[in-house]
C-alpha positions in Angstrom: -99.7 78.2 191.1 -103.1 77.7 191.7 -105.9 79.1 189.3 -109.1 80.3 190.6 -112.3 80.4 188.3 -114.8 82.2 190.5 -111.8 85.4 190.0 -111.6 85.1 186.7 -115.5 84.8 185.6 -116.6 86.4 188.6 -120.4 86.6 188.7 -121.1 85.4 185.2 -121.1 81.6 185.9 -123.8 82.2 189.0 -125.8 84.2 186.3 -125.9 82.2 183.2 -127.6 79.1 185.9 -130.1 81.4 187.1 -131.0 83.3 183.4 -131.1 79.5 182.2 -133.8 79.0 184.8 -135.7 82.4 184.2 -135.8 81.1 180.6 -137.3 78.2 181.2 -140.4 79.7 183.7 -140.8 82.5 180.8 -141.2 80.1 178.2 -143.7 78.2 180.5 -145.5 81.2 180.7 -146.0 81.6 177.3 -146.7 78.1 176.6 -149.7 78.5 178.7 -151.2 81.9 177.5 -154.5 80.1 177.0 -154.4 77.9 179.8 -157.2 79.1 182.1 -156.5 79.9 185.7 -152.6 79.7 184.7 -150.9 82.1 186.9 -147.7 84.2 185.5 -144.6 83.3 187.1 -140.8 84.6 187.2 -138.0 84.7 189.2 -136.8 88.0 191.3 -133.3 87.8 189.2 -131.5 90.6 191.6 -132.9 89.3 194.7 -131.9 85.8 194.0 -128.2 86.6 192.8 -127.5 88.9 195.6 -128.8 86.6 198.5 -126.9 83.8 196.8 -123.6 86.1 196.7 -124.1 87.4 200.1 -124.4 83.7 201.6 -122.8 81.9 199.4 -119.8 80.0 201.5 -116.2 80.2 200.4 -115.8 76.2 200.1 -114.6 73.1 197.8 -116.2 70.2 197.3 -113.2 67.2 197.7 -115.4 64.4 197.1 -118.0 62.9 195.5 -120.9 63.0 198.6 -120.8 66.3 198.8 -122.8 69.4 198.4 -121.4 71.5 195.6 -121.5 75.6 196.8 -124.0 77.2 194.8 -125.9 74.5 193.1 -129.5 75.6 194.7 -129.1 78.8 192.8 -130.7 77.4 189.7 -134.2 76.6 191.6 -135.0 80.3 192.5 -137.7 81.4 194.4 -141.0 81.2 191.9 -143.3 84.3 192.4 -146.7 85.3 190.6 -146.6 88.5 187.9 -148.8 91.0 188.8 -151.1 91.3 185.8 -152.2 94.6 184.8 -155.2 93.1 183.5 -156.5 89.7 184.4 -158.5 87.7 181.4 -161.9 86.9 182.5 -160.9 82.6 183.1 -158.6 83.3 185.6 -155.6 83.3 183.8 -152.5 86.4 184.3 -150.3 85.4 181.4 -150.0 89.0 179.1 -148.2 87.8 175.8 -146.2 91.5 175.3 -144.9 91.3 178.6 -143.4 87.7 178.3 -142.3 88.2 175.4 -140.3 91.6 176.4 -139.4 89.8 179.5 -137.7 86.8 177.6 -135.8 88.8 175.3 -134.6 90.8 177.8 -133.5 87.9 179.5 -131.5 86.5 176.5 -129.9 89.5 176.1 -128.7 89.3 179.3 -127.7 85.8 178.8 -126.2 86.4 175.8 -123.7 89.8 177.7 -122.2 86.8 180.0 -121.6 84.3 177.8 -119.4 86.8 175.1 -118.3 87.9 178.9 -117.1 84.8 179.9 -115.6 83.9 176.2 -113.6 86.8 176.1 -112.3 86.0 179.7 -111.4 82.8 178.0 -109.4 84.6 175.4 -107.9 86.9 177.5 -106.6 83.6 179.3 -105.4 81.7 176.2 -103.2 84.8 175.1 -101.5 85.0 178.1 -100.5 81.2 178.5 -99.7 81.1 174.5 -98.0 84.6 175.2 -98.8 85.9 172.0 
């Protein structure tokens, strides 16, 4: 009997690579917040989850040369905020909406991985059978 991991996480692995990602471009934004010309960036998270499930081909990896499915999911497709209002040096980083942005984002993070653990659960009581 053969087990299959993208059934029993379903999206959740897909996510927690590109939310890792999102963190990391969020956090860069904030790091530069007085960086001048520094241009707000962030990742279209439903665009790039749904093109990747739509194309995403329904194949292994057997050895080591080759491509694994879904590994260019983490790089995402890097576009510019819009700033609602530009400092005067160029720069489009606004502090309150990084900020909301990356909680938001680990609170998403956060919903798959207790997703995912209590998949892992679920899966542990039914081959213990308790």
């Amino acid at each position: 009997m053969s087990f299959n991991f993208d059934q029993a996480f379903g999206i959740h692995p897909l996510a927690l690579k590109l939310r890792d990602r999102r963190t990391e471009v969020l956090a860069s934004n904030l790091a530069n917040t007085d960086t001048p010309g520094y241009k707000a960036r962030d990742i279209d998270f439903q665009s790039v989850l749904q093109n990747t499930l739509t194309t995403r081909p329904h194949i292994t990896a057997t050895q080591s040369g080759h491509i694994v499915p879904g590994a260019g999911l983490s790089a995402g497709r890097l576009m510019y905020r819009v700033s609602v209002q530009p400092s005067l040096d160029g720069n489009t980083v606004e502090t309150t909406t990084e900020q909301m942005q990356f909680a938001e984002n680990a609170l998403h993070y956060q919903a798959s991985l207790r997703f995912i653990d209590g998949r892992i659960a679920s899966l542990m009581t039914a081959i213990k059978g308790q």
